[in-house]
Structure formats: C-alpha cells, structure tokens
N, C-alpha and C positions, 0 to 999 in steps of 0.2 A: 461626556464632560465630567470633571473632578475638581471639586473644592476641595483647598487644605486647609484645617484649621490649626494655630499653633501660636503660642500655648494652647493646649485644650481647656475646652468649656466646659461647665457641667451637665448631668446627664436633661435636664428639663429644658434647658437651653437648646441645648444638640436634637433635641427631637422636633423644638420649633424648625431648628434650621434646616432639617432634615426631611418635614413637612413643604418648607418654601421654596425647597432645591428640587422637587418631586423627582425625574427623572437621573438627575447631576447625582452622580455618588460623591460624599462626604464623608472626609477624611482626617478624624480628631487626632492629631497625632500626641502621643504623649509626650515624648523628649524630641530634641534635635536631631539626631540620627533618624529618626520613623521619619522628619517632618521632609528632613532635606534627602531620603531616597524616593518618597511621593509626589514631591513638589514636580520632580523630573517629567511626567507627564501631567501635571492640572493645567486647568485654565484658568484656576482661581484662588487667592489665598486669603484668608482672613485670619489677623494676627500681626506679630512681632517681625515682619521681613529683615532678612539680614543680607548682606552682603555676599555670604554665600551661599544663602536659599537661594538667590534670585541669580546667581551663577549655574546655579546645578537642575534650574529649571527651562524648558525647551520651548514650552506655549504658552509659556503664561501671559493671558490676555486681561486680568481685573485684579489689584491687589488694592482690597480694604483694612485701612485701616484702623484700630481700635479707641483711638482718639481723635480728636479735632484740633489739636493744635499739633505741629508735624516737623517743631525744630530739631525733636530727637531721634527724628525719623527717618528724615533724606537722606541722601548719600549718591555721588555722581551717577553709578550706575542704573540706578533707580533711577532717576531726572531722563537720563539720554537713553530707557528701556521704552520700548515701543507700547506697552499696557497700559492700563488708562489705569490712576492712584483717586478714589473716595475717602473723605474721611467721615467724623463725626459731626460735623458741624451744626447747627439746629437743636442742637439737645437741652445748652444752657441759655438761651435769649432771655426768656422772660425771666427767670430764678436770676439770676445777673442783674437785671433790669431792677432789680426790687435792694439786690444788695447796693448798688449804686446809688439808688433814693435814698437808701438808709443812709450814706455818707455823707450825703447833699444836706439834707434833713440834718443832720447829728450837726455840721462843721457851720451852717445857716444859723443853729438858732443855740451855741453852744455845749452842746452836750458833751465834750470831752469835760470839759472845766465842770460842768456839773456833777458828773458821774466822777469827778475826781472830787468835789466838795462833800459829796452825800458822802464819802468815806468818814470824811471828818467831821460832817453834821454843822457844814460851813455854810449859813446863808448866805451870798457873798455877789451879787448879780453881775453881770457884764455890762457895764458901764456905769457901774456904783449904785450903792441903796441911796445916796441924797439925789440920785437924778429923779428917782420916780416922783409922778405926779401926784399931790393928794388930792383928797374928797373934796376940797372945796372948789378950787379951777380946772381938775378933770386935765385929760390930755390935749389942753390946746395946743402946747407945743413940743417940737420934737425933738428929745432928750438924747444926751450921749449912752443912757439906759438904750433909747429905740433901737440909734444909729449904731450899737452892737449887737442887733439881730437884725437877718437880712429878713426879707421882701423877698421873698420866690419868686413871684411875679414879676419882681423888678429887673431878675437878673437874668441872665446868658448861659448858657450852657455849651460849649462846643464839643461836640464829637471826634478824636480823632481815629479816624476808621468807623463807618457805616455800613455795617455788613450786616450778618442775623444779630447779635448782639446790638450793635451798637443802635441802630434802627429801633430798636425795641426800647432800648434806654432813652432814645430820643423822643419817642412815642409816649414813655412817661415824665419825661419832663416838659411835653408841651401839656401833657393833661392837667402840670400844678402850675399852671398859665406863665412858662419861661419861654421866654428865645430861643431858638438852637439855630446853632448853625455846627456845620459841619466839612471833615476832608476826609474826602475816600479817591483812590486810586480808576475805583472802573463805575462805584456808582453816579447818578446825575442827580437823584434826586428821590426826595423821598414822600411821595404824594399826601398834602395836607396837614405836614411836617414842617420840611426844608424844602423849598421851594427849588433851590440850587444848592448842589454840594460843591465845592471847590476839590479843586486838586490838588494834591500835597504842595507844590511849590507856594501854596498860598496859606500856609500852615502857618507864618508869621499876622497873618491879618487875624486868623482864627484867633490865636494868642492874644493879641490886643486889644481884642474886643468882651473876653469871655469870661465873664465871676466865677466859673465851674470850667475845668479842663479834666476833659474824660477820657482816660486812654484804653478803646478796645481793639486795636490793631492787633495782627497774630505777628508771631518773631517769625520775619525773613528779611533777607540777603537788604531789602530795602529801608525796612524800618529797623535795624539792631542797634540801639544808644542811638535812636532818633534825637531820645530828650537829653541833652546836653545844656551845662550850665549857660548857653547862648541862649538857648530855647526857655528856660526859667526866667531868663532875664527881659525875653518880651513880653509875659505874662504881665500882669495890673499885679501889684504889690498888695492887691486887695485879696486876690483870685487864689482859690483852693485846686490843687491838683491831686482829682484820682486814677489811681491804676488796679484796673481789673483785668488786662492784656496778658501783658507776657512781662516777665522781668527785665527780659535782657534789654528790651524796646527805652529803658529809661537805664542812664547812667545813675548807678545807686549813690557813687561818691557826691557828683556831681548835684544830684537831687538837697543829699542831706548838707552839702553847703548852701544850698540857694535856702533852702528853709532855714539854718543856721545865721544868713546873713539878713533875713527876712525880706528875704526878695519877692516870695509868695508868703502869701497869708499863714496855708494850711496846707494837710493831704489827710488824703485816704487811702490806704493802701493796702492790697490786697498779694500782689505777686513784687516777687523781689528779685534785683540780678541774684542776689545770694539767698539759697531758703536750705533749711530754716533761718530765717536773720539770726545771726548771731545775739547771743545775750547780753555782750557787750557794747554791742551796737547804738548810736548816738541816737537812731531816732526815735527808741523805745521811751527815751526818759522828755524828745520834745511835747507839750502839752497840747499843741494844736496840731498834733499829728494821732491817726486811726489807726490802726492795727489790726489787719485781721490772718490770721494762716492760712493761707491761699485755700479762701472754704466760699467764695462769692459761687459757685455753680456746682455748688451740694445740695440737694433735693432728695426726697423721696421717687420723687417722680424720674431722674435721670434713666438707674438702669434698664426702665420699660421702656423709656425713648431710645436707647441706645440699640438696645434687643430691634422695636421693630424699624429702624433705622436700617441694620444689618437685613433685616428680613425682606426687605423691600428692595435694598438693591442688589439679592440675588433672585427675587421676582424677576428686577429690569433687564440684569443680564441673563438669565436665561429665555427670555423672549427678545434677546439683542436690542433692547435700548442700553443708552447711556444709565449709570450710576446718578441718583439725585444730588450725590454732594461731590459731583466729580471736582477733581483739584486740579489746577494749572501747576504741573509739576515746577517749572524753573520756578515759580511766584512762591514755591511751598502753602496753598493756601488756594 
C-alpha cells in the first residue's frame, strides 16, 4: 500500500506519520508533478486533491483531507469517485464553544457599548445612571438599568446545526442555566441537553423562540444563504445572532439590513460571505455588533488534534476500518 502526502509536511510530522503507516510506504511529495506521477498507484492521499490528481490516480481508496470544513474542497469527480473522503472535524468543539459564550456574555450584559465607553472614560450605563437603585430602598424593583442586562438563565439559545461543535456550545450554554433548543439534519438528540432536535424545516419555530441564534452549520449545497432577510425577520427583535459557521451559510447583504433596520437586537460575528470584511463595510461602525477575524477555533491545542486526528485514521485504514471522521460526500460534511 502507498500514502501520498501533498503539499508536504514537515520532517517531525512525516516521521509520526511514517510510524502510523508501519508497513504502507509514504509518499511526501514536494511539487505537483512528484505528487500527480505517485498518486497513479496509492491507496491513499492526504492533502490538497485536485481534479487532476484524482484523474491520474487508479486505486485510490481513502483521501483525507486537511480541513474540516470542505466547500473548497469538492468537486463532482470527487462526490461520484468510489473512495471514502475524512476530514477534520473534532478538532475545534470546545475552543469554539468558549468563543461563542464569550459573544453571548459580551452582547447579554453590554460589553460592546462598554468597551466603546472605557475608550472615552464615559460612565454611561445601559438604561441610564437615574434608573439605579440607591441605598436606602435597595432593588425592590425592576429598573430599565436591569431590563438592559439579560438573565442567562432566563433566555434561549437555539442551535442551528448540532454536530461536534454545535453540541458542545449547547452543552455550555445549559451549564449557565439556558434553554437550548436545536435543528440538525441527522442528529435526534442530545442526551441531557436537548431532549429533541428538530429538523431544519422547523428552523422557523427555532427563530421564534430563541434570545441567542447560533450558527454552526458547515457550507453545503443545503445550508448556502440559509440566513436570508426572511429568516432575520422571524427572529424576536430582542434576539442576537452569532455566526461561527461558515460565511457563505448567512447572506452578508441581507444580515447587515435586518441589523440596520433593527429587526434583531445584535450579532456576533465571526466568519463572513466576504473576508477579510471589507474596511468600508457597514457593520464595522454598527455598535451592537462583535467582530472577530475568523479566529473562533484558534488554539494552541489545534495542531496536535489535527496531527493525531491524521494518525488515527491511517491506523483505521490500514487495518480496514472506516476513517473516524468519514464524510457523506454529496452532503460535503
């Protein structure tokens, strides 16, 4: 058997993989030409597949690939080739999971409008300094001060897509005593969680119920400009939407009108149909909107989950099991 690797890894990398292949010869190729007269007989590739590697190759039975998300990936020939496609997936759950709380947290209790005040050293609270209560009647009652910081516990969080991520973010937002409910395509449920997950055609009840809408769907043929200004507009006018997904899954135009007309509250935003977002871009300057440069599943910890991610399922296939993160090619994902 022959594994091709392509682009090549470097040399500490290659010896792991070289260890986990024991027998399988391994094949770093350096340029395109080494890769695509090797490919011709392996069984295996791990890398960048193109269109005419997967042409020029005869057996290829397992092609992994280097990411977990796989829009830039596919390509017909690939979908209708008989080898089984792995990707990444498993590597960002919890690091994602934690960047998500932080959006929830910021957009809940403020923090854009703060961290925009401490610039200017503006005391200025969210729902005015006469609302607060003083020392002598204490908070008997409940203030437009309050009533502009949410209740975690109070509110809803809906998942759209329950997969490793999404599961995981769900799993800490029942920890800080919220609701979740959730739509996933093949899961039912999420033990201890979500008791029941719906199924996307039920993605408008999920909207109408949910203070927090959370997108970690991957881009495919299914979900691309899911979020459409239809879709913003069954949210609660209360309700903040984050995207930690995929870009293309939420129309960008679309988005920055429904916050513009203040159809939802807020967002949190992490991937964009367009990145880098442009500088002149409207959302930058809206205030109840987060920003971050698609960094939600940056870790220290990633490249050693990635590493033995690869290591394991050329364990699987060389003793003929399946890949652990095999992918439903047409579903990309």
């Amino acid at each position: 058997m022959k594994l091709v690797i392509h682009p090549p890894v470097d040399d500490a990398r290659l010896e792991k993989i070289r260890a986990a292949a024991g027998l399988m010869r391994v094949v770093n190729a350096s340029d395109a030409p080494t890769a695509c007269a090797e490919i011709v007989e392996a069984d295996a590739f791990f890398g960048k597949l193109t269109p005419e590697l997967l042409q020029a190759a005869r057996r290829l039975r397992w092609v992994q690939a280097p990411t977990a998300s796989l829009e830039h990936y596919m390509f017909p020939e690939l979908i209708a080739h008989s080898c089984h496609l792995s990707n990444m997936r498993g590597l960002f759950s919890d690091v994602i999971a934690d960047h998500v709380m932080g959006f929830v947290i910021c957009l809940a209790r403020n923090f854009p409008q703060y961290i925009r005040q401490q610039m200017q050293r503006s005391w200025n609270p969210a729902g005015g300094e006469a609302a607060r209560s003083d020392f002598r009647g204490g908070p008997g009652e409940i203030t437009p001060l309050d009533r502009a910081h949410r209740h975690l516990a109070d509110c809803t969080l809906g998942m759209v897509g329950v997969g490793e991520i999404g599961g995981e973010i769900a799993r800490r937002t029942a920890a800080f005593g919220m609701t979740v409910c959730g739509v996933d395509p093949v899961r039912a449920a999420l033990p201890g969680v979500i008791a029941e997950i719906w199924r996307p055609a039920r993605l408008p009840d999920l909207l109408a119920n949910s203070d927090f809408v959370v997108v970690a769907a991957p881009h495919t043929p299914e979900t691309y400009k899911l979020f459409r200004r239809e879709q913003f507009r069954q949210m609660r006018p209360t309700a903040c939407f984050i995207n930690i997904g995929r870009g293309g899954v939420v129309d960008l135009a679309d988005l920055t009108a429904a916050l513009a007309a203040g159809e939802i509250a807020g967002a949190g935003l992490d991937v964009f149909e367009i990145e880098p977002l442009p500088a002149d871009h409207p959302l930058w300057a809206m205030p109840n909107v987060i920003i971050t440069p698609h960094v939600a599943g940056n870790s220290p910890r990633i490249a050693e989950r990635h590493l033995e991610t690869l290591l394991d399922n050329i364990r699987r296939f060389i003793s003929g099991r399946e890949p652990a993160t095999l992918v439903d090619k047409p579903r990309w994902c």
